[in-house]
PyMOL Python script that loads the backbone (N, CA, C, O; Angstrom):
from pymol import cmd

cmd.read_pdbstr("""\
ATOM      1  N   UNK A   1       5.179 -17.703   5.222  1.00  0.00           N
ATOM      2  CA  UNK A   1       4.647 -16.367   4.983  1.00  0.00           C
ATOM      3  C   UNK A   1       3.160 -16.337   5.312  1.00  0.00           C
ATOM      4  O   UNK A   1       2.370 -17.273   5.190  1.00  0.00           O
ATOM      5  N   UNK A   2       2.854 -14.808   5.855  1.00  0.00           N
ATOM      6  CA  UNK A   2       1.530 -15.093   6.220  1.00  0.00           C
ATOM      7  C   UNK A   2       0.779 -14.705   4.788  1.00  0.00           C
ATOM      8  O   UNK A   2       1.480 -14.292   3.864  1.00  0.00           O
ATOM      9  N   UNK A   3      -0.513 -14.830   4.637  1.00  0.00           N
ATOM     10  CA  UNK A   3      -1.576 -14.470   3.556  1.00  0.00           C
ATOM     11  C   UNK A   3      -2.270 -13.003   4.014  1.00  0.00           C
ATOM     12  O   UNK A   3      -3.187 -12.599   3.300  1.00  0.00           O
ATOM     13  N   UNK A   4      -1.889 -12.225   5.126  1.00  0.00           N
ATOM     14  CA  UNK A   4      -2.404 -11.022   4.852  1.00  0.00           C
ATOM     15  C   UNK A   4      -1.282 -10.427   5.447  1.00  0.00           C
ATOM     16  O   UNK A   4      -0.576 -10.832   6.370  1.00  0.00           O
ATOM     17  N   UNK A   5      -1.207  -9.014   4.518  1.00  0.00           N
ATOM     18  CA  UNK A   5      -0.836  -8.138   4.617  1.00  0.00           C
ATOM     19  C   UNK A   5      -0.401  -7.298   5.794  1.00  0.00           C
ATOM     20  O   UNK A   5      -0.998  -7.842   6.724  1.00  0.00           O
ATOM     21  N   UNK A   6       0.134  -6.518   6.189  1.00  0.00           N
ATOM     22  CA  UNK A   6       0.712  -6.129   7.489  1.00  0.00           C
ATOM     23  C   UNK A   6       0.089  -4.785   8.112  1.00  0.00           C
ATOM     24  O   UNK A   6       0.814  -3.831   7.827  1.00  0.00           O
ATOM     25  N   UNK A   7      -1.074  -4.402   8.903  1.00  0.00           N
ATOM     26  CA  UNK A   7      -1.915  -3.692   9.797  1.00  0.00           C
ATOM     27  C   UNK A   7      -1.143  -2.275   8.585  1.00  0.00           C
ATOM     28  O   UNK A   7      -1.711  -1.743   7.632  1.00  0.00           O
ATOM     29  N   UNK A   8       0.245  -2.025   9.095  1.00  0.00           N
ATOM     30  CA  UNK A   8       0.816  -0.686   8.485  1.00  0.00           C
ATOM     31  C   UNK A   8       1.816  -0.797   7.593  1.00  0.00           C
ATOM     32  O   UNK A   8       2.734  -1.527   7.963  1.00  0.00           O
ATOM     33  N   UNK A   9       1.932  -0.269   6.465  1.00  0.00           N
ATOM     34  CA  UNK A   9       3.551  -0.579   6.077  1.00  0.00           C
ATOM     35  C   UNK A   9       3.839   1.138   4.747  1.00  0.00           C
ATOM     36  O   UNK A   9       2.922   1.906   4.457  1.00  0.00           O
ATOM     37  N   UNK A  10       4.475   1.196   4.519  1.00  0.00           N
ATOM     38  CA  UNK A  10       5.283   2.381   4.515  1.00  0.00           C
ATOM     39  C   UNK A  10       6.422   1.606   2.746  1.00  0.00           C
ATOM     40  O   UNK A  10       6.713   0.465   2.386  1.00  0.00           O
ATOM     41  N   UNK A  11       6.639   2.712   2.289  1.00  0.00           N
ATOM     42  CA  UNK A  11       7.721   2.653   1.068  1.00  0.00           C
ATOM     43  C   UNK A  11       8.798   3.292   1.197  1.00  0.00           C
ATOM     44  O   UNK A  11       9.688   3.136   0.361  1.00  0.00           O
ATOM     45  N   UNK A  12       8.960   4.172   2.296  1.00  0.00           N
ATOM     46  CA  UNK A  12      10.248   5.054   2.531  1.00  0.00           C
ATOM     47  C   UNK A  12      11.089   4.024   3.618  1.00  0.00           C
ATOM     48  O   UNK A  12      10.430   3.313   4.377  1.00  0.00           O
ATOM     49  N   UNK A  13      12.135   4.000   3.634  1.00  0.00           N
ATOM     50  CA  UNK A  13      12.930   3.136   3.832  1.00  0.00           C
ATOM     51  C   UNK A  13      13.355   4.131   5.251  1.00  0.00           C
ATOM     52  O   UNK A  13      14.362   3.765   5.858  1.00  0.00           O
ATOM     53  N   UNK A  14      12.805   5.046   5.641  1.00  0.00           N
ATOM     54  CA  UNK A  14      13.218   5.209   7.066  1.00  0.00           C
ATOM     55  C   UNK A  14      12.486   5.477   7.589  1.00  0.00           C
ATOM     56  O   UNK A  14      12.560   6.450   8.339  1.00  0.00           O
ATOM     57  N   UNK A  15      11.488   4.802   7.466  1.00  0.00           N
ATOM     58  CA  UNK A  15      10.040   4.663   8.252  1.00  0.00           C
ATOM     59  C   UNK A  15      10.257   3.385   8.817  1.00  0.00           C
ATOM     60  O   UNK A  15      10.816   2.461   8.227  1.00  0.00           O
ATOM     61  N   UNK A  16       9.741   3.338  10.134  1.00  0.00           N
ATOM     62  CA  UNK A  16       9.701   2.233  11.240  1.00  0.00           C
ATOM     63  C   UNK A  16       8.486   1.034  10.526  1.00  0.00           C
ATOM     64  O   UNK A  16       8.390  -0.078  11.046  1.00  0.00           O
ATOM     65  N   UNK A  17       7.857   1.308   9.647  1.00  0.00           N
ATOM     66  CA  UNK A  17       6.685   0.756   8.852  1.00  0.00           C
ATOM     67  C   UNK A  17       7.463   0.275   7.867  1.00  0.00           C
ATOM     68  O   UNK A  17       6.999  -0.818   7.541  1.00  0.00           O
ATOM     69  N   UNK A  18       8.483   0.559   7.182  1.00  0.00           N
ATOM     70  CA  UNK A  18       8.906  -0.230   6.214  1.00  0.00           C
ATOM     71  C   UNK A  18       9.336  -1.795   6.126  1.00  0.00           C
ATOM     72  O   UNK A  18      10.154  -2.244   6.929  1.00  0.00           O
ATOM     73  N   UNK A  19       8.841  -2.484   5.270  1.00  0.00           N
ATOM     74  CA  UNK A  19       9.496  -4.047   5.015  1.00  0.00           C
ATOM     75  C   UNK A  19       9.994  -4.371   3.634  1.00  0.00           C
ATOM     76  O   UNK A  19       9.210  -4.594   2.712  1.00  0.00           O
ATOM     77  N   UNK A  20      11.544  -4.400   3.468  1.00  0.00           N
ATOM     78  CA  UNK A  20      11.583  -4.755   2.467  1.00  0.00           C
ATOM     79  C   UNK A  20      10.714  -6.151   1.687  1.00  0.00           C
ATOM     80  O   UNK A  20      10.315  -6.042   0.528  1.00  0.00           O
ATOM     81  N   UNK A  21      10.539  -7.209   2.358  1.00  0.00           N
ATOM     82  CA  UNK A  21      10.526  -8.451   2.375  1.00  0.00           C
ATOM     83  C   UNK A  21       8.734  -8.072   2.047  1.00  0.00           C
ATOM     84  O   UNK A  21       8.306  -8.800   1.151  1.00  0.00           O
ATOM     85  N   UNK A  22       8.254  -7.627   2.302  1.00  0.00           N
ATOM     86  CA  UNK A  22       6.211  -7.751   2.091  1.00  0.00           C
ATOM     87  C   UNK A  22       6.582  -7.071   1.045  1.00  0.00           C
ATOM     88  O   UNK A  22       6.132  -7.492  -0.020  1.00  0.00           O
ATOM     89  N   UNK A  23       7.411  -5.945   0.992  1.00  0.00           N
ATOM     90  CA  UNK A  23       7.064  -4.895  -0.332  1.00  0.00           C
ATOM     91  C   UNK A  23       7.663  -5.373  -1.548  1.00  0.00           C
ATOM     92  O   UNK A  23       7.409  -4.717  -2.559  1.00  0.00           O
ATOM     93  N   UNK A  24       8.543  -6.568  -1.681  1.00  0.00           N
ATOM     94  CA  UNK A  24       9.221  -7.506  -2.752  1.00  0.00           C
ATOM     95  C   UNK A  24       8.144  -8.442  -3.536  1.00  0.00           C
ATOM     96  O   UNK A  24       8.078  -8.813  -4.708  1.00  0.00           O
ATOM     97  N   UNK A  25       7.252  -8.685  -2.289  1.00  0.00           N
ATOM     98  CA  UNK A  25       6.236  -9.676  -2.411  1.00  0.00           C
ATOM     99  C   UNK A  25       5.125  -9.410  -3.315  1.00  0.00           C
ATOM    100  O   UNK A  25       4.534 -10.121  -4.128  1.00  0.00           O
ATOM    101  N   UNK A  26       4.980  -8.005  -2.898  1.00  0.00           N
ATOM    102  CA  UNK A  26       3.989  -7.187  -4.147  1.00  0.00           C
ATOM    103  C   UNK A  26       2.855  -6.689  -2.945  1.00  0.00           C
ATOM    104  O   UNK A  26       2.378  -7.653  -2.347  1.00  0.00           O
ATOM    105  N   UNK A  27       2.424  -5.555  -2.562  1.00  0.00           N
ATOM    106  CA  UNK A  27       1.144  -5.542  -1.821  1.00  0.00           C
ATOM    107  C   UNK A  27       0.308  -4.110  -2.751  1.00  0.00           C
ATOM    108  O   UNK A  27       0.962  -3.085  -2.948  1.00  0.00           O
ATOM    109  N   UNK A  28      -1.043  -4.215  -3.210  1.00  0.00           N
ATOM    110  CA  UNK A  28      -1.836  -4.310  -3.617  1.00  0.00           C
ATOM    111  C   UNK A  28      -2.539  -3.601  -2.435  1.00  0.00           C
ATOM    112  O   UNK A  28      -2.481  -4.040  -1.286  1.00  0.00           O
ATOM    113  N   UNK A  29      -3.465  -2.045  -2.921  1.00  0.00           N
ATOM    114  CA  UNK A  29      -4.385  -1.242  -2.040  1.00  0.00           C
ATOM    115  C   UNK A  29      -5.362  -1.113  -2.897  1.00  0.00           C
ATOM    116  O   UNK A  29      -5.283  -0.842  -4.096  1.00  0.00           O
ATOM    117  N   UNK A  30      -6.421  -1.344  -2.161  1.00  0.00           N
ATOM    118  CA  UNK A  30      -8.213  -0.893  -2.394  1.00  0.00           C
ATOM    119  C   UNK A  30      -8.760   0.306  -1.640  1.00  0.00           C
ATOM    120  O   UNK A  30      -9.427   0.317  -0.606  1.00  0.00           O
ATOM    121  N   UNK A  31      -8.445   1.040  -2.186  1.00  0.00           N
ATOM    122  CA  UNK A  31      -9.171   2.050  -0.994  1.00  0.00           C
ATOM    123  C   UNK A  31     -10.623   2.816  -1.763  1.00  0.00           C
ATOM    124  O   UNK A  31     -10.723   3.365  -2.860  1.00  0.00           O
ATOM    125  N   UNK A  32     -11.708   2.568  -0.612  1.00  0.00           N
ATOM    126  CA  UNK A  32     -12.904   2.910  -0.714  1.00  0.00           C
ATOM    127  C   UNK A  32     -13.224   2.370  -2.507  1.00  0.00           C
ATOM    128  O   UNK A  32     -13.606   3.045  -3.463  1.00  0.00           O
ATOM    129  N   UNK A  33     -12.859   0.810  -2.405  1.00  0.00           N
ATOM    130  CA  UNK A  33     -13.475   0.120  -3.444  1.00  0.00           C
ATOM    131  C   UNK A  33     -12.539   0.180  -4.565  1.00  0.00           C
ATOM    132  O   UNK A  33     -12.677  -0.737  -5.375  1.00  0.00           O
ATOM    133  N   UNK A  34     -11.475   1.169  -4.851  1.00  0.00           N
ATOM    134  CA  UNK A  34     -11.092   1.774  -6.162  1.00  0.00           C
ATOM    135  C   UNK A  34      -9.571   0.947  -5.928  1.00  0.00           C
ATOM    136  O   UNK A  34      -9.214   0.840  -4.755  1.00  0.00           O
ATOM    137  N   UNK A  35      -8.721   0.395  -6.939  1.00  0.00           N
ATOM    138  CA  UNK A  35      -7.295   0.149  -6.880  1.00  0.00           C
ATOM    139  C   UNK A  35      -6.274   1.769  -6.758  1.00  0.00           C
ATOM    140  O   UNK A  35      -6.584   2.870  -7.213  1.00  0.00           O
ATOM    141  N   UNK A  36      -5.172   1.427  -6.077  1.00  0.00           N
ATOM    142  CA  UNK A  36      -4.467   2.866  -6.025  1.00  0.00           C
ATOM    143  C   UNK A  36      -3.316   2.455  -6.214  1.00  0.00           C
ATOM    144  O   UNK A  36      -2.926   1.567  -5.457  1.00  0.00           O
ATOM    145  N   UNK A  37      -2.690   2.794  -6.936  1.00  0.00           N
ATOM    146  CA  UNK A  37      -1.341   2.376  -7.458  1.00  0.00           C
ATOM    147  C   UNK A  37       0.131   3.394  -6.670  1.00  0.00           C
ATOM    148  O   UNK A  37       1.333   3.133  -6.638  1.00  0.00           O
ATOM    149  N   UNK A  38      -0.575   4.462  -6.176  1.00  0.00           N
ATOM    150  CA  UNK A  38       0.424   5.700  -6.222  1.00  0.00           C
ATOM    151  C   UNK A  38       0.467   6.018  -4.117  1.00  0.00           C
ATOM    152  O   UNK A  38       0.782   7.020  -3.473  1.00  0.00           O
ATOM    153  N   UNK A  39       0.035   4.755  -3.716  1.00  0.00           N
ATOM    154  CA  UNK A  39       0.090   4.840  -2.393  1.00  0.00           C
ATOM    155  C   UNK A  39       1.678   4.586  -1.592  1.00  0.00           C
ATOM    156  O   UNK A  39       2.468   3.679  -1.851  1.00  0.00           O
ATOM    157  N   UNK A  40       1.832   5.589  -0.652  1.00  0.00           N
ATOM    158  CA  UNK A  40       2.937   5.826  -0.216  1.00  0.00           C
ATOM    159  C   UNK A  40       3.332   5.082   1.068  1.00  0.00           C
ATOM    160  O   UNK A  40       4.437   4.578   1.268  1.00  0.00           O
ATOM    161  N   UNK A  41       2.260   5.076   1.935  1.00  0.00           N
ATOM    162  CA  UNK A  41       2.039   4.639   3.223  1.00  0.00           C
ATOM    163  C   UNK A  41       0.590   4.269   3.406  1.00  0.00           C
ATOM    164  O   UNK A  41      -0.308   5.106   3.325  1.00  0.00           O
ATOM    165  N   UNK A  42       0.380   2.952   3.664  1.00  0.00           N
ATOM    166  CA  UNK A  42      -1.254   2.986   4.932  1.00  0.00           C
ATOM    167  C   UNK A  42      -1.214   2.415   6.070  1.00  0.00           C
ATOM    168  O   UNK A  42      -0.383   1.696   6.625  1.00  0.00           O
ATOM    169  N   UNK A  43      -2.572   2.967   6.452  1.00  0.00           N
ATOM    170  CA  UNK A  43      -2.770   2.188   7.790  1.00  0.00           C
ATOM    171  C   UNK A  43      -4.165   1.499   7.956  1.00  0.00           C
ATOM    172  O   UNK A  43      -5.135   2.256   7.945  1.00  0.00           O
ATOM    173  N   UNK A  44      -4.392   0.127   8.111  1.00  0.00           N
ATOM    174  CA  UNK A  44      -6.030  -0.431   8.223  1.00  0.00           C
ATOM    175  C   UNK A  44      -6.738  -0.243   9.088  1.00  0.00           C
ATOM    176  O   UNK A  44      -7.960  -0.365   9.015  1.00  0.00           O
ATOM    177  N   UNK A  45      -5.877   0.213  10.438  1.00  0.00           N
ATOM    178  CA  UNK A  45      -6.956  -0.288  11.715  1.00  0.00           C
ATOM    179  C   UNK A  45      -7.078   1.750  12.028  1.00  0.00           C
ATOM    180  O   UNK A  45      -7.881   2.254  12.813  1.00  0.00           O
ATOM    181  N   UNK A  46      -6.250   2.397  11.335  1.00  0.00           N
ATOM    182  CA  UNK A  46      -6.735   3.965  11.337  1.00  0.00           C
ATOM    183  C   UNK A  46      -7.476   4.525  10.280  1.00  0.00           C
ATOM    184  O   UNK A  46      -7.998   5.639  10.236  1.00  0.00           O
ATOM    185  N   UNK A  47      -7.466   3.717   9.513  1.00  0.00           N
ATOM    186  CA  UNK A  47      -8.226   3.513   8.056  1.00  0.00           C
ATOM    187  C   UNK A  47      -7.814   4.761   6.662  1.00  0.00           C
ATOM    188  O   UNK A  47      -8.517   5.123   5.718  1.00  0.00           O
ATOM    189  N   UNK A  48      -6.511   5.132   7.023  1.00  0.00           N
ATOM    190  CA  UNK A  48      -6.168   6.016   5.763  1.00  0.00           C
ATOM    191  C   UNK A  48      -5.218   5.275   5.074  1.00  0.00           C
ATOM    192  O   UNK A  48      -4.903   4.090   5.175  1.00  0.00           O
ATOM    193  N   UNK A  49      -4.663   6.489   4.094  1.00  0.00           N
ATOM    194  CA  UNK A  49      -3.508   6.041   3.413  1.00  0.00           C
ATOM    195  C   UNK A  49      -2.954   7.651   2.920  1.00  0.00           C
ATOM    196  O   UNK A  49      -3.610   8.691   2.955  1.00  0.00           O
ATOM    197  N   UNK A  50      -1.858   7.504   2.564  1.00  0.00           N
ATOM    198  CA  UNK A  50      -0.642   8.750   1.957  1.00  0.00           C
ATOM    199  C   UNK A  50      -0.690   8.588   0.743  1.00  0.00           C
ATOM    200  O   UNK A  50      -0.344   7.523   0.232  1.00  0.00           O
ATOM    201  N   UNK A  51      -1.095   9.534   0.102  1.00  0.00           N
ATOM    202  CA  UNK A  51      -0.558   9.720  -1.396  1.00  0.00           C
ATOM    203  C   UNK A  51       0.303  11.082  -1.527  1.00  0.00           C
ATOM    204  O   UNK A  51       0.373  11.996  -0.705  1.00  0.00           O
ATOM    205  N   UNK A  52       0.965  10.965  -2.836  1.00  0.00           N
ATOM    206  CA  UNK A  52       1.752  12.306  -3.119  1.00  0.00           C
ATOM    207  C   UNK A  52       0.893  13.496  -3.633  1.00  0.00           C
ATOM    208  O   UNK A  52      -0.161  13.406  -4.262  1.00  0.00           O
ATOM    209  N   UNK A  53       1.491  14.546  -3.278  1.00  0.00           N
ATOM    210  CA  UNK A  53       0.228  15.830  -3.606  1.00  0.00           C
ATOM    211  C   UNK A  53       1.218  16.112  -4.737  1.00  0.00           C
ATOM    212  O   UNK A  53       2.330  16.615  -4.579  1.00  0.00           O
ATOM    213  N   UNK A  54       0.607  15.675  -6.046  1.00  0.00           N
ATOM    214  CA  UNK A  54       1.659  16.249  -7.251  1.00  0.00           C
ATOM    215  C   UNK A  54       2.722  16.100  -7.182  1.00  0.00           C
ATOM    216  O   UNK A  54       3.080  15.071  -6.610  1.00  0.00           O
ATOM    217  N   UNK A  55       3.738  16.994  -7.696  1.00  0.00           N
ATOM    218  CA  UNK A  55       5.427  16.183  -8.166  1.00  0.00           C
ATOM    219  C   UNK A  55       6.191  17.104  -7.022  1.00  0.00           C
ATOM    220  O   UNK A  55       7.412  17.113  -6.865  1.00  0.00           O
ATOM    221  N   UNK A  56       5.111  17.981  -6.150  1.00  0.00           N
ATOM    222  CA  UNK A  56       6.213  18.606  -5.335  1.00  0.00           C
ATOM    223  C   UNK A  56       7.041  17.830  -3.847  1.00  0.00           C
ATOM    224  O   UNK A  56       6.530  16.991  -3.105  1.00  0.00           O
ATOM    225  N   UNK A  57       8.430  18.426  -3.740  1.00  0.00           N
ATOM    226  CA  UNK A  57       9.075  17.518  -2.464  1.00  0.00           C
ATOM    227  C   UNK A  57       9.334  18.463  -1.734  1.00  0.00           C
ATOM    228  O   UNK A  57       9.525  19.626  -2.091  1.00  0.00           O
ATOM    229  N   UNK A  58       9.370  17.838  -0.171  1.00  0.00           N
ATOM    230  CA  UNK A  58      10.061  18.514   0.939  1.00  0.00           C
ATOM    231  C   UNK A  58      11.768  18.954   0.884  1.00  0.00           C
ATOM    232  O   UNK A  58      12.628  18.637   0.062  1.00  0.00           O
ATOM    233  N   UNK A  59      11.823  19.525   1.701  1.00  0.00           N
ATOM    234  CA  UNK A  59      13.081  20.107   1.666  1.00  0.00           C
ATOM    235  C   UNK A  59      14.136  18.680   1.812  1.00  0.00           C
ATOM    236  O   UNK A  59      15.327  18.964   1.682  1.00  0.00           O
ATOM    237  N   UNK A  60      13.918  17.614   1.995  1.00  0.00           N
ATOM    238  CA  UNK A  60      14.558  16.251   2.532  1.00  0.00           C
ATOM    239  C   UNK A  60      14.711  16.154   1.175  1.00  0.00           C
ATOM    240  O   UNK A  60      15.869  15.825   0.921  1.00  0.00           O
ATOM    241  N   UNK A  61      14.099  16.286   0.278  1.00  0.00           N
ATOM    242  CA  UNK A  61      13.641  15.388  -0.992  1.00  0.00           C
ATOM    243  C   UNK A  61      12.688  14.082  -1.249  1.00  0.00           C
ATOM    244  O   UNK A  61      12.775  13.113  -2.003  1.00  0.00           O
ATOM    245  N   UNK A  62      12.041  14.372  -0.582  1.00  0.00           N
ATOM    246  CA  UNK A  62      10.961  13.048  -0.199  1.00  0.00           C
ATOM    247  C   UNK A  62       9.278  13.991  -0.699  1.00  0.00           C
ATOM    248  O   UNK A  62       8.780  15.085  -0.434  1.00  0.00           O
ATOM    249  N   UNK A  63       8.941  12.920  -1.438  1.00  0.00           N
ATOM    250  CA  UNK A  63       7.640  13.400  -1.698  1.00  0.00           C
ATOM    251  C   UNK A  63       6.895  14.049  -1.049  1.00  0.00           C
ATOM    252  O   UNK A  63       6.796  13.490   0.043  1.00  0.00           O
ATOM    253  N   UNK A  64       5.867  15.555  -1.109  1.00  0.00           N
ATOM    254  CA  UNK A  64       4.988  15.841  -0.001  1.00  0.00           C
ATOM    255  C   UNK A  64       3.737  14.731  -0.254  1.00  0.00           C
ATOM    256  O   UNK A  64       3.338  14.401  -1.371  1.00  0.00           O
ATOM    257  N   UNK A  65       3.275  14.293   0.867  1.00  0.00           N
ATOM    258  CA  UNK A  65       1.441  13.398   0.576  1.00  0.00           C
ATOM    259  C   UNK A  65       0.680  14.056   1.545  1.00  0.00           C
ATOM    260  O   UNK A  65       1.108  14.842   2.391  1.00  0.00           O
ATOM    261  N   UNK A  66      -0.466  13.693   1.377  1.00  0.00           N
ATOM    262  CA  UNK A  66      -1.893  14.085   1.258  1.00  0.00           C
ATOM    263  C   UNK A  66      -2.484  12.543   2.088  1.00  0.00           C
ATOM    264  O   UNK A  66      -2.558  11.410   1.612  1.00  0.00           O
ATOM    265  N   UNK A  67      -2.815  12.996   3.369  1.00  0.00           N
ATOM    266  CA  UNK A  67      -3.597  11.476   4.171  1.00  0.00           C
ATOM    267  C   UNK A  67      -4.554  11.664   3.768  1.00  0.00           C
ATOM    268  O   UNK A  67      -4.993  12.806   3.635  1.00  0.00           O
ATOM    269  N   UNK A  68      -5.265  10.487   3.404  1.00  0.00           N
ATOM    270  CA  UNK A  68      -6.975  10.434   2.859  1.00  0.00           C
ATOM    271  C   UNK A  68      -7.654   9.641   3.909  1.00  0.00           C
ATOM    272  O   UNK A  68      -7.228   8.646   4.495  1.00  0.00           O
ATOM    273  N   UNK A  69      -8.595  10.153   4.020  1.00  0.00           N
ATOM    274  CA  UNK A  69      -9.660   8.851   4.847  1.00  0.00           C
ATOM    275  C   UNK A  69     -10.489   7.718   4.259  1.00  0.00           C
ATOM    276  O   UNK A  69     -11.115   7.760   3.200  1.00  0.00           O
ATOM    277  N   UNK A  70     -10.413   6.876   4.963  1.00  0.00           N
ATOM    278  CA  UNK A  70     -11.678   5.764   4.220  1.00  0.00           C
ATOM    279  C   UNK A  70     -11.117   4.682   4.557  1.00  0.00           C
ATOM    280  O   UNK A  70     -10.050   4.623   5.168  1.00  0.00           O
ATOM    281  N   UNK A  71     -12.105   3.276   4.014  1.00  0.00           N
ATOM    282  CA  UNK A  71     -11.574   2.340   3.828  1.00  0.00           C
ATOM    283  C   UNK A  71     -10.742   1.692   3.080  1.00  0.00           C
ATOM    284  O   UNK A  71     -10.866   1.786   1.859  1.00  0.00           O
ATOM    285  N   UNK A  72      -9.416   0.666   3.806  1.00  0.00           N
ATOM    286  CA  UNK A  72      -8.549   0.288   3.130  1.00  0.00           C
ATOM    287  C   UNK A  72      -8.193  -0.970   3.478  1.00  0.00           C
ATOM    288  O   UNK A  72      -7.950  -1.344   4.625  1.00  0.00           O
ATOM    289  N   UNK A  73      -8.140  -2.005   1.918  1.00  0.00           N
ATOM    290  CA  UNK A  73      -7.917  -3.390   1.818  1.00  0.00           C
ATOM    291  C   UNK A  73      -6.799  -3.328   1.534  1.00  0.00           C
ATOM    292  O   UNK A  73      -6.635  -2.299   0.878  1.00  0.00           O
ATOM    293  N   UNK A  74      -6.010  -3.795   1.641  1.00  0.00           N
ATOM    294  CA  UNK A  74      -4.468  -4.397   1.192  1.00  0.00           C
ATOM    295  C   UNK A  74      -4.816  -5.786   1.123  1.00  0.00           C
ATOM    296  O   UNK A  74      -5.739  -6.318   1.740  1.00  0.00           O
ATOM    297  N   UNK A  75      -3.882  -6.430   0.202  1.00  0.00           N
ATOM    298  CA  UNK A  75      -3.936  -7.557  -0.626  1.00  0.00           C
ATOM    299  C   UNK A  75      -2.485  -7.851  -0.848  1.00  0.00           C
ATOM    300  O   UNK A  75      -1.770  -6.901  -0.530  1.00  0.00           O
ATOM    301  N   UNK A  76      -1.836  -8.921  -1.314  1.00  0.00           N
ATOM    302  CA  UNK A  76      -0.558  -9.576  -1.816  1.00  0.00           C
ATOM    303  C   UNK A  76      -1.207  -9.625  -3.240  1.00  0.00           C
ATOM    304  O   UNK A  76      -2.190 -10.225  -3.675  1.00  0.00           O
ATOM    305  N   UNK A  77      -0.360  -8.831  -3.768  1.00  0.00           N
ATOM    306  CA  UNK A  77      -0.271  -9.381  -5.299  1.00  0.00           C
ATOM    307  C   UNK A  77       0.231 -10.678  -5.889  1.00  0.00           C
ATOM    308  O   UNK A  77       0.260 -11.017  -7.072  1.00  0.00           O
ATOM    309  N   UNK A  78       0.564 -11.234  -4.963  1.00  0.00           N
ATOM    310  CA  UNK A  78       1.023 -13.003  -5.834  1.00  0.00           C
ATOM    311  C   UNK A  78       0.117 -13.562  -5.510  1.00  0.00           C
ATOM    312  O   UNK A  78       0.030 -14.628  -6.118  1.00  0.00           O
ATOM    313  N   UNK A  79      -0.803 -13.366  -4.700  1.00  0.00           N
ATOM    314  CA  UNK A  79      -2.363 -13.817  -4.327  1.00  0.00           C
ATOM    315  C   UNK A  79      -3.011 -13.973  -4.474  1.00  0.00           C
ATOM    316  O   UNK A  79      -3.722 -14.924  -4.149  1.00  0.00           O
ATOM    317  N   UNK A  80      -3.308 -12.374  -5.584  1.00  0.00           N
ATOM    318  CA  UNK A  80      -3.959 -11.864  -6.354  1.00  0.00           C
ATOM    319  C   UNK A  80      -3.975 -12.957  -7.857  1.00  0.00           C
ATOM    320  O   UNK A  80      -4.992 -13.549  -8.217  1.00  0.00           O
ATOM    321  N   UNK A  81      -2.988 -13.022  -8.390  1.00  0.00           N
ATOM    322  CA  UNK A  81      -2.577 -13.507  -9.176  1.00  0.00           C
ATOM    323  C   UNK A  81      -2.717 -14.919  -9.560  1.00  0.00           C
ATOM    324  O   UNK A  81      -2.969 -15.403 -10.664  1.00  0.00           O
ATOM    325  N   UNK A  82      -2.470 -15.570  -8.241  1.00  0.00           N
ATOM    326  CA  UNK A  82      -2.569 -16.979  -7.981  1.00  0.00           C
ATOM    327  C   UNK A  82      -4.550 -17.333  -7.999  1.00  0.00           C
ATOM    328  O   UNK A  82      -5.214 -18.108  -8.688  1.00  0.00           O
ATOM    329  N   UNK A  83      -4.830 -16.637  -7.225  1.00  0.00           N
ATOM    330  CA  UNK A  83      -6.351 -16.925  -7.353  1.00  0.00           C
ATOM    331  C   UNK A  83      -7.149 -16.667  -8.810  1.00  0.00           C
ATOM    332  O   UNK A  83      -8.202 -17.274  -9.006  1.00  0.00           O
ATOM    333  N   UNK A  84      -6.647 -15.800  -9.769  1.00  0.00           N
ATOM    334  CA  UNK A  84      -7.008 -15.659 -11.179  1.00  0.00           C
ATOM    335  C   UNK A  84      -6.568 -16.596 -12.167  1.00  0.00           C
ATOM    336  O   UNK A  84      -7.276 -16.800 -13.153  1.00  0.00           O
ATOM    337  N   UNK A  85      -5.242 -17.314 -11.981  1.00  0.00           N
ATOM    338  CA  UNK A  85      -5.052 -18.083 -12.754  1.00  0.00           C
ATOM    339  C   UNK A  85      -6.143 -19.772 -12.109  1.00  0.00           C
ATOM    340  O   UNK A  85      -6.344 -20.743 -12.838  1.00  0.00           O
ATOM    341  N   UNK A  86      -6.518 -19.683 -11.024  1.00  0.00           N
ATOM    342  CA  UNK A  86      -7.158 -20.998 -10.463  1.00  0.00           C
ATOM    343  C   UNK A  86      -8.669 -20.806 -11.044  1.00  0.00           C
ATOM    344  O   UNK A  86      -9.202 -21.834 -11.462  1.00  0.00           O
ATOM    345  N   UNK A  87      -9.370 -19.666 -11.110  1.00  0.00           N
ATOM    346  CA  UNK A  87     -10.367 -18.974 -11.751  1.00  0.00           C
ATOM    347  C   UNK A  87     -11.064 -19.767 -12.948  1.00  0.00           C
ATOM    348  O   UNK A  87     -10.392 -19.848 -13.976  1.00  0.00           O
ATOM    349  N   UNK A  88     -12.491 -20.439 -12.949  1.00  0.00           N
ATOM    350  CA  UNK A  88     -12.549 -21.328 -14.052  1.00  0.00           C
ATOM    351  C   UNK A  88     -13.260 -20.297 -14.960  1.00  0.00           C
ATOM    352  O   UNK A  88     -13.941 -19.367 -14.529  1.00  0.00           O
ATOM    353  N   UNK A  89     -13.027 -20.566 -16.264  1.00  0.00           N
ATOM    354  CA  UNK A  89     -13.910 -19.575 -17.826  1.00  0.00           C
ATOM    355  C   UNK A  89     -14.963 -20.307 -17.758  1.00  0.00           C
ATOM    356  O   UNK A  89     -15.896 -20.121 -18.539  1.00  0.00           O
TER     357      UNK A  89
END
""", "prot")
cmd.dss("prot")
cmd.show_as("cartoon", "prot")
cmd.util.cbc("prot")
cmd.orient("prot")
């Protein structure tokens, strides 16, 4: 497995961006410094990300989102994790 994260990746399962296998793994967004928990889709090298605009859905039934601009880190959360427990007090 690699240690970073994948340029684009996606949570809807019929998106050409989707991976089950990274998104099992845990991946972890920073955007413009802040953690975002409620991210739908990003992209690093276009530098946004998708969030949902409130609880409303498209006629599909799929969340509507909202592209934001800025900078965006993605991270592996077992990574994350692993480097805090190595972390000396």
């Amino acid at each position: 497995m690699t240690d970073t994260p994948p340029d684009r990746l996606s949570l809807n399962p019929r998106s050409p961006y989707f991976d089950a296998e990274m998104l099992r793994r845990g991946v972890g967004i920073r955007f413009k410094g802040q953690e975002k928990t409620n991210v739908e889709e990003y992209c690093v090298s276009e530098g946004w990300i998708r969030v949902p605009a409130g609880r409303s859905l498209d006629r599909y039934g799929q969340p509507m989102t909202v592209k934001l601009s800025g900078p965006v880190e993605p991270y592996f959360q077992d990574a994350a994790k692993a480097d805090e427990d190595k972390a000396p007090e």
